[in-house]
C-alpha positions in Angstrom: -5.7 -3.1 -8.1 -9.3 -4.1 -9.3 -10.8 -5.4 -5.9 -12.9 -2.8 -3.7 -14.1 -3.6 -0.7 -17.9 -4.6 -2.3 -15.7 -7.5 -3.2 -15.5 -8.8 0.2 -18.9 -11.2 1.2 -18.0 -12.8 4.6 -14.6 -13.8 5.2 -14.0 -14.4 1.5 -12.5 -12.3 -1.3 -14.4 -12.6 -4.8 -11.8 -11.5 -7.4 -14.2 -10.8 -11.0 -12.2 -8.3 -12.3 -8.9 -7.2 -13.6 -6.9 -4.2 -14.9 -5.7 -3.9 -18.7 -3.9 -1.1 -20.1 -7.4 0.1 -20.7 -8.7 -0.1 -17.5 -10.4 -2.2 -14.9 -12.7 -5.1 -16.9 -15.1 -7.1 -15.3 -14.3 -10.4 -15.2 -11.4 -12.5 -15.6 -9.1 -13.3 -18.4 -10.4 -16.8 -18.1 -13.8 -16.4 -17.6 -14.0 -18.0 -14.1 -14.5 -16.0 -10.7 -11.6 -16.8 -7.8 -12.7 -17.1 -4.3 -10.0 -16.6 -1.6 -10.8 -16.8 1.9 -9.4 -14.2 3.8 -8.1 -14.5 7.4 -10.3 -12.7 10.0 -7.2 -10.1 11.6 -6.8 -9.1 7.9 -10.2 -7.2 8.2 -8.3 -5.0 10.6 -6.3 -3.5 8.1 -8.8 -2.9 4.9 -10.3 0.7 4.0 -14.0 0.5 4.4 -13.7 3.8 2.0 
């Protein structure tokens, strides 16, 4: 619910944020950034908007 499409470099996913009661807050309850590579037919189906 936090990732926007900024988010997205390449074919990879950087997840920085996340969503508390309050809100969206950057950066993770752990203090570490996740990296996920996305597949390429996934880019299909994302909302440049």
């Amino acid at each position: 619910m936090a990732l926007d499409y900024a988010d997205m470099q390449g074919e990879y996913l950087n997840i920085s944020k996340h969503v508390t009661r309050h809100g969206v807050v950057e950066g993770l309850k752990v203090d570490v950034q996740r990296r996920i590579k996305i597949p390429k037919k996934l880019f299909d189906f994302l909302d440049k908007n």
